[in-house]
C-alpha positions as CSV (number, residue, x, y, z in Angstrom):
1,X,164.5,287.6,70.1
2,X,164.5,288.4,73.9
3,X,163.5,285.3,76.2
4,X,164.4,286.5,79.2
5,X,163.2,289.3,81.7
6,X,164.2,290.2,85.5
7,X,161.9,291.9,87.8
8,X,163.6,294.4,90.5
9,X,161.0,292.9,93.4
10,X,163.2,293.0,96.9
11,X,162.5,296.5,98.5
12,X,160.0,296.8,101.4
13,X,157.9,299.3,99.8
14,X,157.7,301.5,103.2
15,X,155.8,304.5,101.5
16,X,152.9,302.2,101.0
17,X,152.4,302.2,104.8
18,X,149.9,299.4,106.3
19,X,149.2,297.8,102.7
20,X,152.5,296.1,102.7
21,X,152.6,295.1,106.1
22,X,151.2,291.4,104.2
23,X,152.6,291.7,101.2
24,X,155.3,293.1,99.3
25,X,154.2,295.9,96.8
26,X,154.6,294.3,93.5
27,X,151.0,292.5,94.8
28,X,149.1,295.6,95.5
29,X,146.6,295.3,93.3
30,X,145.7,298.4,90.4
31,X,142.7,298.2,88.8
32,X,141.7,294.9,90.5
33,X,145.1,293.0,89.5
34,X,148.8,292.9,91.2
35,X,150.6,294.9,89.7
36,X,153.3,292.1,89.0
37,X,151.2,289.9,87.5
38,X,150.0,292.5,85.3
39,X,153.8,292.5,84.6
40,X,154.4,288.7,84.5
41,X,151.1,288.0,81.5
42,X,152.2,291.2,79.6
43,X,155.9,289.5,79.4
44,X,154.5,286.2,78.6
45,X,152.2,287.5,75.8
46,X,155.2,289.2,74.1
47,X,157.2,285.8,73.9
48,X,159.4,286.0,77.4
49,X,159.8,281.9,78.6
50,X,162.0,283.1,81.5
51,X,161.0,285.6,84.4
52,X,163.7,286.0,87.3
53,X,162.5,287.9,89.9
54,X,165.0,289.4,92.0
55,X,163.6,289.0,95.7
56,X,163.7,290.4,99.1
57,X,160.8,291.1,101.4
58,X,158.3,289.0,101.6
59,X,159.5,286.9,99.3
60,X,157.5,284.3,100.1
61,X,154.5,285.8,98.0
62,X,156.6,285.5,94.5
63,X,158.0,282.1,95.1
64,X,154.0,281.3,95.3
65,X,153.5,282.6,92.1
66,X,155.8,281.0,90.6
67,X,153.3,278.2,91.7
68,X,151.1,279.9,89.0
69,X,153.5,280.7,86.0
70,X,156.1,277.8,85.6
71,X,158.2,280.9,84.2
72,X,158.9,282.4,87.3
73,X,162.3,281.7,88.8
74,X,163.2,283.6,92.2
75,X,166.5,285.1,93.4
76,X,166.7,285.7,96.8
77,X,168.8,288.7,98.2
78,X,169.1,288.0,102.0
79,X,171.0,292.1,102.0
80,X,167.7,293.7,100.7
81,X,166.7,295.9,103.5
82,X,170.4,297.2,103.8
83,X,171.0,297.4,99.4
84,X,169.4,298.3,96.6
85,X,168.1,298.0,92.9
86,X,171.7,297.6,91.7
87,X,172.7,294.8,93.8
88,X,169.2,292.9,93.8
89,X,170.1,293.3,89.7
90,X,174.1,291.6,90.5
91,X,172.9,289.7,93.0
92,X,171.0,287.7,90.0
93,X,173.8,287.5,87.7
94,X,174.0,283.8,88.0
95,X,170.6,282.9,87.4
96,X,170.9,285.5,83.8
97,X,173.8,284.0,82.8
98,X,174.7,285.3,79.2
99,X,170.6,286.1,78.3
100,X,169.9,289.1,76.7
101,X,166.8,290.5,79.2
102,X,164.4,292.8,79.8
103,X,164.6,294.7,82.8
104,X,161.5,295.9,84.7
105,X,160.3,297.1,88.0
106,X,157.5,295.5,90.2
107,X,156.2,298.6,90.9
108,X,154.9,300.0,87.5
109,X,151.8,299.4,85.3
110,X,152.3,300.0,81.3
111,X,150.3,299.3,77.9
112,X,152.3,296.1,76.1
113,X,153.8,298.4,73.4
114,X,156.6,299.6,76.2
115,X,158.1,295.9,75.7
116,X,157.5,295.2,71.9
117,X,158.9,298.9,71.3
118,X,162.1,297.5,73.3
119,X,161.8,294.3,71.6
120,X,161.9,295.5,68.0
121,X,164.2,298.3,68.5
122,X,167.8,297.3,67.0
123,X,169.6,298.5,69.6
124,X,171.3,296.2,72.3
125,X,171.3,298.4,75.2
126,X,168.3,300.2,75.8
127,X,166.7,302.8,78.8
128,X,163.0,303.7,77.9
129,X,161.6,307.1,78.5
130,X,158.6,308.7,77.9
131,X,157.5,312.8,78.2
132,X,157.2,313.3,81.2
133,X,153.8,312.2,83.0
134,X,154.2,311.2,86.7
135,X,153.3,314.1,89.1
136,X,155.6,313.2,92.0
137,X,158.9,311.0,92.6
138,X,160.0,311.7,88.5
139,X,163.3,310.5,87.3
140,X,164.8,312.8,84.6
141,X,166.6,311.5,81.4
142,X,169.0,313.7,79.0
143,X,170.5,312.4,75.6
144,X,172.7,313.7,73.1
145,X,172.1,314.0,69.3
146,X,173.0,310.3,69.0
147,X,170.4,309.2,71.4
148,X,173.1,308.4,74.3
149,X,172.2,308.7,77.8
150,X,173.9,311.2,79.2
151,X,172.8,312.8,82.5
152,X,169.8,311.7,84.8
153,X,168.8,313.7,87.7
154,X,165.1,314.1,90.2
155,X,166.1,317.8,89.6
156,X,164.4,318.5,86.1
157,X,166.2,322.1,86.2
158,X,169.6,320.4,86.7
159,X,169.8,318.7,83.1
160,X,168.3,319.5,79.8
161,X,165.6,316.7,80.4
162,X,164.1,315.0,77.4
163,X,161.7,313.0,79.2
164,X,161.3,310.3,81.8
165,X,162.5,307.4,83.1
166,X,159.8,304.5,82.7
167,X,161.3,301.5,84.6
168,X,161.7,299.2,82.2
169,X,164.9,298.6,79.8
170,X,166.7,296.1,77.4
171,X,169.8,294.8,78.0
172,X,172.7,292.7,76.3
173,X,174.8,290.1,78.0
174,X,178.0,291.5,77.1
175,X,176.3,295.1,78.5
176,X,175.1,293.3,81.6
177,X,178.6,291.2,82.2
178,X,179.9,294.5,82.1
179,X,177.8,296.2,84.6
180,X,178.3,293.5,87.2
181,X,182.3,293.6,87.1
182,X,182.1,297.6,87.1
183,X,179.9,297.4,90.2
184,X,181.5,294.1,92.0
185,X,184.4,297.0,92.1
186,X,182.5,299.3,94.5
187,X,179.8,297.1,96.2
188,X,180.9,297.2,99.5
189,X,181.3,301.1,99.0
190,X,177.5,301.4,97.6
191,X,175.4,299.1,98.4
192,X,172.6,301.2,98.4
193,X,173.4,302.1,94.7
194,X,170.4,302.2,92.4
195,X,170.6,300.5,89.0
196,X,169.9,303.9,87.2
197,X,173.4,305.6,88.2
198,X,174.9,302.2,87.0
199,X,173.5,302.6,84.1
200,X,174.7,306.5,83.8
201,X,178.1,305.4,84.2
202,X,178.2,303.3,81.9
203,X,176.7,305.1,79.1
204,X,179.1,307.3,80.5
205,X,182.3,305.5,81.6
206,X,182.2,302.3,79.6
207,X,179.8,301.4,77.2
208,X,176.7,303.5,75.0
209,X,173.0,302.9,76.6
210,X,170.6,304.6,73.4
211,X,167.4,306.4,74.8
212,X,164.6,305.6,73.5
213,X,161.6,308.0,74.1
214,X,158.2,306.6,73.2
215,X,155.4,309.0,72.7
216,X,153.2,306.2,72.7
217,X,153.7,304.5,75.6
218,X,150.8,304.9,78.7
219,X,152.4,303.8,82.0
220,X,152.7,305.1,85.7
221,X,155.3,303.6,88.9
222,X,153.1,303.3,91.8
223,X,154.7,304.3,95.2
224,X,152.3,304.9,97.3
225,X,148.7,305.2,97.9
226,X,148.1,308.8,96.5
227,X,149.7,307.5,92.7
228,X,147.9,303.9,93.3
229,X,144.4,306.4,93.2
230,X,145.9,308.8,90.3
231,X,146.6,305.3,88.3
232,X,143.3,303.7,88.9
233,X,141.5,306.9,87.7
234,X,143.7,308.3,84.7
235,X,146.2,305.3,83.6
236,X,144.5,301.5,84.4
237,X,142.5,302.6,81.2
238,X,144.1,303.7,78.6
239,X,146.4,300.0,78.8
């Protein structure tokens, strides 16, 4: 069983504008909860003992909460305004040591089954994808016949796009051990890499990620004021 999740929580969430001038976006609250602690009690209810949340701006706010869930553990990146989702994600490679984890965003909302579908699913390495939903900012997924990731792109005309990427993933130790060396080879080259194109090249380069596209699964990322509305009217309930 998976008892171990990381939380991609560093970046400064500029498109929100004035709302996270106090907070970091992760607390912006959808349907009258954070969004990350919508995250954090949906991970505990599906067995997760250990929540390391990959920090940046504000981090301040998370290492309160972890006040609140003795879960929480915080990993500070001091290089967040100048990196990205990939090096937040190696930049916590101590603190995962050889876990298994699930690998989520701050930014998203999603019904429970998006994590028990991860959960139960046999296979080690895992990107989640859904049809495609989101009506701005949406991240493309192809696969082969074997269910193999094989091209991502924001252009949906550029690949033959099964669906779309969720923000949330399950990942193997070995997988993740992996990942790290592959990318401690070209972090000073891109250090504004995000995790997704890691995760391409590996499925490409090094080792199989499966896809798995859930039908079922109701979620939305939230960037920015206009999808915070569009969430609290069409998605907050149907979770």
């Amino acid at each position: 069983m998976i008892k171990t999740a990381v939380i991609m929580a560093a970046g400064l969430g500029s498109r929100f504008g004035h709302m996270t001038e106090t907070m970091p976006k992760g607390f912006i609250e959808c349907g009258g909860k954070a969004m990350v602690v919508r995250s954090i009690e949906a991970l505990i209810a599906c067995g997760i003992e250990r929540i390391i949340i990959g920090t940046g701006y504000k981090k301040e706010a998370y290492e309160q909460l972890a006040s609140s869930f003795p879960q929480i553990e915080c990993v500070f990146s001091p290089r967040y305004a100048e990196t990205n989702s990939m090096f937040t994600l190696w930049n916590c490679r101590e603190a995962i040591g050889n876990d298994d984890f699930l690998l989520l965003e701050s930014d998203i909302i999603f019904s429970r089954n998006a994590l028990t579908e991860l959960i139960d699913d046999a296979h080690p390495d895992i990107m989640l994808i859904t049809p495609v939903t989101k009506f701005q900012d949406q991240y493309y997924v192809e696969y082969d016949a074997n269910g193999t990731l094989t091209r991502c792109s924001t252009d949906r005309d550029a690949i033959d796009a099964k669906g779309e990427l969720v923000g949330i993933h399950k990942l193997s130790a070995s997988f993740y051990q992996k990942m790290c060396a592959d990318y401690a080879q070209i972090v000073d080259e891109k250090p504004k890499l995000g995790y997704e194109y890691e995760l391409l090249h590996m499925s490409q380069a090094i080792s199989r990620v499966f896809v798995l596209n859930a039908k079922d699964v109701h979620w939305y990322e939230i960037d920015d004021e206009r999808d915070l509305q569009y969430a609290e009217e069409h998605v907050v309930g149907k979770l």
